[in-house]
C-alpha positions as CSV (number, residue, x, y, z in Angstrom):
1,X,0.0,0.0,0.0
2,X,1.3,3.5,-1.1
3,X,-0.4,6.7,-0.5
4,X,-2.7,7.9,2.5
5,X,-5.0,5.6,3.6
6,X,-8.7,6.5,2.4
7,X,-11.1,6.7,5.6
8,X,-14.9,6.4,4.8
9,X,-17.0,8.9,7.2
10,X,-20.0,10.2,7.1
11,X,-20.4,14.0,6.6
12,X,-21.7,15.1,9.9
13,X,-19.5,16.9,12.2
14,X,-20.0,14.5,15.5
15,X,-18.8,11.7,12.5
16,X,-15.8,13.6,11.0
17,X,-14.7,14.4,14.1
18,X,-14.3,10.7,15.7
19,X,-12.7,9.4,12.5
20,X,-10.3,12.0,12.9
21,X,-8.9,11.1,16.0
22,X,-8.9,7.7,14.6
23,X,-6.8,8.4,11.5
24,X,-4.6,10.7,13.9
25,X,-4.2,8.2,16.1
26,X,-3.3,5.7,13.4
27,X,-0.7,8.1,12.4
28,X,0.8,8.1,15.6
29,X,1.3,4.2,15.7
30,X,2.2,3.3,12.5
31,X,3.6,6.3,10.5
32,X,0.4,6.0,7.7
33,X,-1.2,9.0,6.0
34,X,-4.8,8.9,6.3
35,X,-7.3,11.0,4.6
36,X,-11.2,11.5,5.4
37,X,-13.7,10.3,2.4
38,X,-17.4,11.8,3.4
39,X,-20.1,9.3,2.3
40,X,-23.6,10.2,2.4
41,X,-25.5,7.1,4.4
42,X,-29.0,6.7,3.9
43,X,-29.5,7.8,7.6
44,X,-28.0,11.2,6.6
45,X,-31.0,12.0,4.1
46,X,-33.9,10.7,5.1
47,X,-36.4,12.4,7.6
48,X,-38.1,9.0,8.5
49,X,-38.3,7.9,12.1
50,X,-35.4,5.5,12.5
51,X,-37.1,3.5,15.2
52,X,-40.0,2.5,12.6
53,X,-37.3,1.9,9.8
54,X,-35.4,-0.7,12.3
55,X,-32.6,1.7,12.8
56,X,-29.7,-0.7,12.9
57,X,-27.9,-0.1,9.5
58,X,-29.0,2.8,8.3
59,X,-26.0,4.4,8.4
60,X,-23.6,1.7,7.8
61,X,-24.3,-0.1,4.8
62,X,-23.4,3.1,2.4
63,X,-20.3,3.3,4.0
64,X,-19.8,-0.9,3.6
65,X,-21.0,-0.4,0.3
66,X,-17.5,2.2,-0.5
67,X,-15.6,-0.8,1.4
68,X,-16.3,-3.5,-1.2
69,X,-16.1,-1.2,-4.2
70,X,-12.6,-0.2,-3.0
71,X,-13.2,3.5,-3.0
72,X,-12.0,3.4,0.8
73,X,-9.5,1.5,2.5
74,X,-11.4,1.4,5.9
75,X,-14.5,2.9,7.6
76,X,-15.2,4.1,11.2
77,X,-18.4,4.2,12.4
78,X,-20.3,4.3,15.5
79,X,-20.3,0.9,17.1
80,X,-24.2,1.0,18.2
81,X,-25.1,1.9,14.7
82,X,-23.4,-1.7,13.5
83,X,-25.7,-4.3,12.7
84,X,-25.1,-7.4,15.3
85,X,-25.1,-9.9,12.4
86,X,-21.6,-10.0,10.7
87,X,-21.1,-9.5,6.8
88,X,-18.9,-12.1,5.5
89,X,-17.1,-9.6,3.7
90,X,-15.9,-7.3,6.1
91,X,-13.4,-7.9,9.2
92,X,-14.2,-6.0,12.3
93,X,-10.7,-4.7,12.0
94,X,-10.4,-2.6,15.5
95,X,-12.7,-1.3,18.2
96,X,-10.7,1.2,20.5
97,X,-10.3,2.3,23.8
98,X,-14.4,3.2,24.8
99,X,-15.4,6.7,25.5
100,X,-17.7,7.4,28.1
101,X,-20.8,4.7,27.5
102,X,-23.5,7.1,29.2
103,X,-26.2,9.2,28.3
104,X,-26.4,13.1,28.8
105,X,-29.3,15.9,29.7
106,X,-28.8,18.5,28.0
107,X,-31.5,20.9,29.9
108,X,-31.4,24.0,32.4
109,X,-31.9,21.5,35.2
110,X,-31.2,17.9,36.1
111,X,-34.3,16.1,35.1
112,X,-35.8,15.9,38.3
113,X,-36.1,19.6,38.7
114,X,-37.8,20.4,35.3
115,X,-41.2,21.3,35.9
116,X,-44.3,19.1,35.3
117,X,-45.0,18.3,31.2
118,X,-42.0,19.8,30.2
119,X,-40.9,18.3,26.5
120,X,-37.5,16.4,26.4
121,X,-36.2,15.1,22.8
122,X,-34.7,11.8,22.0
123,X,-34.8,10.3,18.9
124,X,-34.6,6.6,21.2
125,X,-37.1,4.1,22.2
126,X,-34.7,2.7,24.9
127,X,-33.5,6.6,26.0
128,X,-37.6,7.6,26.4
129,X,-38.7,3.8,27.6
130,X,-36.3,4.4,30.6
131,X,-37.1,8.6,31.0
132,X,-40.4,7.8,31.7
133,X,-39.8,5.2,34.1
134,X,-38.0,8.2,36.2
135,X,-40.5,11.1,35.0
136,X,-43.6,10.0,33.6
137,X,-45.1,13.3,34.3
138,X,-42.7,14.5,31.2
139,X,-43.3,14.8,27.5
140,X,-41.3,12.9,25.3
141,X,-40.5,13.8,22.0
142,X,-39.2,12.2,18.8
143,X,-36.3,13.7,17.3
144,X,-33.8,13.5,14.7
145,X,-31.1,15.8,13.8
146,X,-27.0,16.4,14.6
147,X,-25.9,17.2,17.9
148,X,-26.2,20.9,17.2
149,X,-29.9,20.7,15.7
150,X,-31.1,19.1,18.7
151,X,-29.2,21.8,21.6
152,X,-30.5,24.3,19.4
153,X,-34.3,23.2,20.1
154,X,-33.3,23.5,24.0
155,X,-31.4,26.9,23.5
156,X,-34.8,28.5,21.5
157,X,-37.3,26.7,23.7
158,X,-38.7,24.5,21.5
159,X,-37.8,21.8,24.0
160,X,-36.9,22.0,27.8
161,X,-34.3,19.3,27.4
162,X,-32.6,16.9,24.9
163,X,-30.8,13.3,25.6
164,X,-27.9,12.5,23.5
165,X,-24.7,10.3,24.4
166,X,-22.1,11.9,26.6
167,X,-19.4,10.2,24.6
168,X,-20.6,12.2,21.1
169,X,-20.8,15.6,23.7
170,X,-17.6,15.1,24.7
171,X,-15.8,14.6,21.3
172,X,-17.4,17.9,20.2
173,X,-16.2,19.5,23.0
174,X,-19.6,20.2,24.5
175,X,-19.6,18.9,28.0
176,X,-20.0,22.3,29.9
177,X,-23.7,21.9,28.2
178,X,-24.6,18.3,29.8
179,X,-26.8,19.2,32.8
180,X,-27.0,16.2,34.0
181,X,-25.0,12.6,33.7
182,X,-26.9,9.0,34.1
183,X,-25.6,6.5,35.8
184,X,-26.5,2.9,34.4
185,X,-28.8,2.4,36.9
186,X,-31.0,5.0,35.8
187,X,-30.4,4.4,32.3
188,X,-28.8,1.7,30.4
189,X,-26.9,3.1,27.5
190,X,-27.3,1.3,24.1
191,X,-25.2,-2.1,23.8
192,X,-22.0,-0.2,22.4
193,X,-22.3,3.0,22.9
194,X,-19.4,5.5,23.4
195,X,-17.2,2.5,21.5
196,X,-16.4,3.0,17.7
197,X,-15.8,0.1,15.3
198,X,-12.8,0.4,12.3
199,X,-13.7,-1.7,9.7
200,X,-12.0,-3.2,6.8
201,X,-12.6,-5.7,3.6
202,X,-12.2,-9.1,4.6
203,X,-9.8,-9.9,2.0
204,X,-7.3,-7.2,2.7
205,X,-5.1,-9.5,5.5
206,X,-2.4,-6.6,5.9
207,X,-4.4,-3.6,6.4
208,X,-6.4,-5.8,8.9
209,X,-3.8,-6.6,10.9
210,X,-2.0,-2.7,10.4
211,X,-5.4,-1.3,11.8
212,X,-5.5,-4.0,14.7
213,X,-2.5,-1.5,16.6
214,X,-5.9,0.4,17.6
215,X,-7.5,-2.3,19.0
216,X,-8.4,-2.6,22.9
217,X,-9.2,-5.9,23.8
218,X,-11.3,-4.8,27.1
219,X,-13.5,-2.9,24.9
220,X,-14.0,-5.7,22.7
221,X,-14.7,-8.0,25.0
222,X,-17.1,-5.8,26.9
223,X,-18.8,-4.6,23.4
224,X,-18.9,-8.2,22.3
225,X,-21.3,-9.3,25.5
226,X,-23.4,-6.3,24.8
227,X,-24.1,-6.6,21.5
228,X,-24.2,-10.5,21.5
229,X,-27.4,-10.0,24.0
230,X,-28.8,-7.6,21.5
231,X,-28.2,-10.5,19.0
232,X,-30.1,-13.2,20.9
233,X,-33.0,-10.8,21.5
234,X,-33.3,-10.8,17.4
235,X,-33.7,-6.7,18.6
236,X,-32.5,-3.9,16.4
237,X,-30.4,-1.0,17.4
238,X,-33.6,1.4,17.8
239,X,-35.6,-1.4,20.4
240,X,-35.9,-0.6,24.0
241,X,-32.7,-2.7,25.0
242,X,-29.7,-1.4,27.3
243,X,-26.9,-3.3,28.3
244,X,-23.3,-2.6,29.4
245,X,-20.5,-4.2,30.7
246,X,-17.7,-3.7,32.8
247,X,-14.0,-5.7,32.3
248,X,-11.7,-6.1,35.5
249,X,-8.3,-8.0,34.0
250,X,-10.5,-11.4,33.2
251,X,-13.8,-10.6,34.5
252,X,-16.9,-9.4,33.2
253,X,-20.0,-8.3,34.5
254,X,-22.9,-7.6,32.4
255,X,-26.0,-6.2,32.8
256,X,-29.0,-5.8,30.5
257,X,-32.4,-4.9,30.4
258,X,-35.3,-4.5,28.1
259,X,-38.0,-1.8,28.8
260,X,-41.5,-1.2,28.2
261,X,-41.6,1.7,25.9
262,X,-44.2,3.3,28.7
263,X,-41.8,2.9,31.5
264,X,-44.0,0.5,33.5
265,X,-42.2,-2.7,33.5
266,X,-38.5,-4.2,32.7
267,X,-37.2,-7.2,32.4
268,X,-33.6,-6.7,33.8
269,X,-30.7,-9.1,34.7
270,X,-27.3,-9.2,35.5
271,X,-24.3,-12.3,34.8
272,X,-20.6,-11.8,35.4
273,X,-18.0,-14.5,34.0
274,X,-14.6,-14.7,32.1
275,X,-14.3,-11.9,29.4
276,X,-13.2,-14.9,26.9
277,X,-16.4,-16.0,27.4
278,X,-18.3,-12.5,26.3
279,X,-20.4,-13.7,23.5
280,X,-21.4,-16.7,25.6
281,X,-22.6,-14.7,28.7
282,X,-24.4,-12.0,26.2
283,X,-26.3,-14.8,24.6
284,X,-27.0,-17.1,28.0
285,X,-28.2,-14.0,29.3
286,X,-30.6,-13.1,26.7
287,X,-31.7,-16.5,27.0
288,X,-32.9,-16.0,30.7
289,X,-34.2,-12.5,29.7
290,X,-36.9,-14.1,27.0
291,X,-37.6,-16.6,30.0
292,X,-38.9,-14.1,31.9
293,X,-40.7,-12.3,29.2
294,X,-38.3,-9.8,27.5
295,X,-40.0,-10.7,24.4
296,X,-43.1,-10.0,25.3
297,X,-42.1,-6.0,25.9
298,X,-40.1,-5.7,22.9
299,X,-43.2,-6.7,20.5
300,X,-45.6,-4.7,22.3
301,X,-42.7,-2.0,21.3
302,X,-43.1,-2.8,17.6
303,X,-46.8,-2.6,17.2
């Protein structure tokens, strides 16, 4: 390989911005020139609800699409957004160090101190599922947008608050304007979330293993349980499903829950085990989940 590297990104800021540090990171460890390629995902240009389209994929398989075709050497994208299902074709090349995995309030007050009915935007089943199991006496409201869009609708009024992902807040350099930080026990974040996933065509064995230099095997391991419970709940990205998981040297602990999308009832559970076991646990623990009626929630969900 001669020449930069060609990085496939989508065009939004929050996107550019965490495959830069990426490529600059790359840099760092290996010497290689990278260069950003903007692709325009189907995500990017339709004003659908993302929930009723499924959600998972939307904006990954444009991107994928650049992959095969060659017209970029690798891809970074959001780990959530990654279908659970793996394409033959393309090798999961890297996934590093995680950013912060919670979610952010973006208000004038923590969200126990906004007054009665006061409208909050998410564009997330899971995120409003597990809102209104805290404040059911709020409004919830579906929104899409970039980061930017969706403060702007808090700074002109439009909404008294907005929920967005700390880690996406904190790459734009837009902490001072989180009001409030949840802890996973008020709100499991989306399996993945705050990881990003570098990926790469199967085929190409070298820049596979030059990309792996990024690679934290903690976060993979704690991603890989996450996701693998997603996976065994047949659930898409956008379905009322948190999970997260902490890795101490070999162990794991996971915990996951699916939500009623009113807030009323859960079905949450908790395994801990060896990390080279993380798929394993994610599905046994799905497993137990449908036992005790997980499935039942999630389809009420999609009606």
């Amino acid at each position: 390989m001669t020449g930069p590297l060609r990085l496939g990104t989508r065009r939004s800021l929050m996107a550019t911005t965490q495959s830069g540090l990426v490529a600059a990171r790359l840099t760092e460890l290996t010497g290689r020139a990278v260069e950003l390629v903007g692709v325009t995902t189907y995500g990017d240009v339709t004003k659908g609800d993302l929930a009723q389209m499924g959600g998972t994929g939307v904006f990954v398989s444009a991107l994928r699409d650049k992959l095969i075709d060659g017209e970029v050497d690798f891809a970074v994208h959001s780990l959530k957004d990654l279908p659970t299902t793996p394409d033959p074709r393309i090798a999961l090349a890297a996934i590093p160090p995680r950013d912060d995995h919670r979610d952010a309030l973006v208000a004038g007050a923590k969200l126990a101190d906004l007054p009665p009915g006061s409208k909050v935007g998410t564009g997330s089943p899971r995120r409003i599922a597990q809102l209104r199991a805290l404040r059911p006496d709020l409004e919830y409201v579906s929104i899409r947008g970039n980061a930017d869009t969706r403060i702007g609708k808090v700074a002109s009024g439009e909404l008294q608050g907005v929920v967005l992902a700390a880690a996406g807040l904190r790459r734009l350099g837009r902490e001072a304007e989180i009001a409030q930080i949840f802890e996973v026990d008020e709100m499991l974040p989306a399996p993945g979330q705050g990881a990003l996933a570098v990926e790469a065509r199967a085929d190409r064995a070298d820049l596979v293993e030059l990309l792996g230099v990024l690679d934290d095997a903690a976060t993979r391991a704690a991603v890989t349980a996450e996701r693998a419970v997603l996976n065994a709940l047949e659930a898409g990205c956008a379905a009322p499903v948190g999970a997260h998981s902490v890795v101490t040297g070999q162990d794991l602990n996971l915990t996951a829950a699916v939500i009623a999308i009113d807030g009323g009832r859960a079905v949450r559970k908790s395994t801990a085990g060896s990390s080279s076991t993380a798929m394993d646990l994610g599905r046994a623990l799905a497993t137990e989940m449908i036992a005790e009626g997980a499935g039942t929630l999630m389809g009420e969900q999609q009606q």
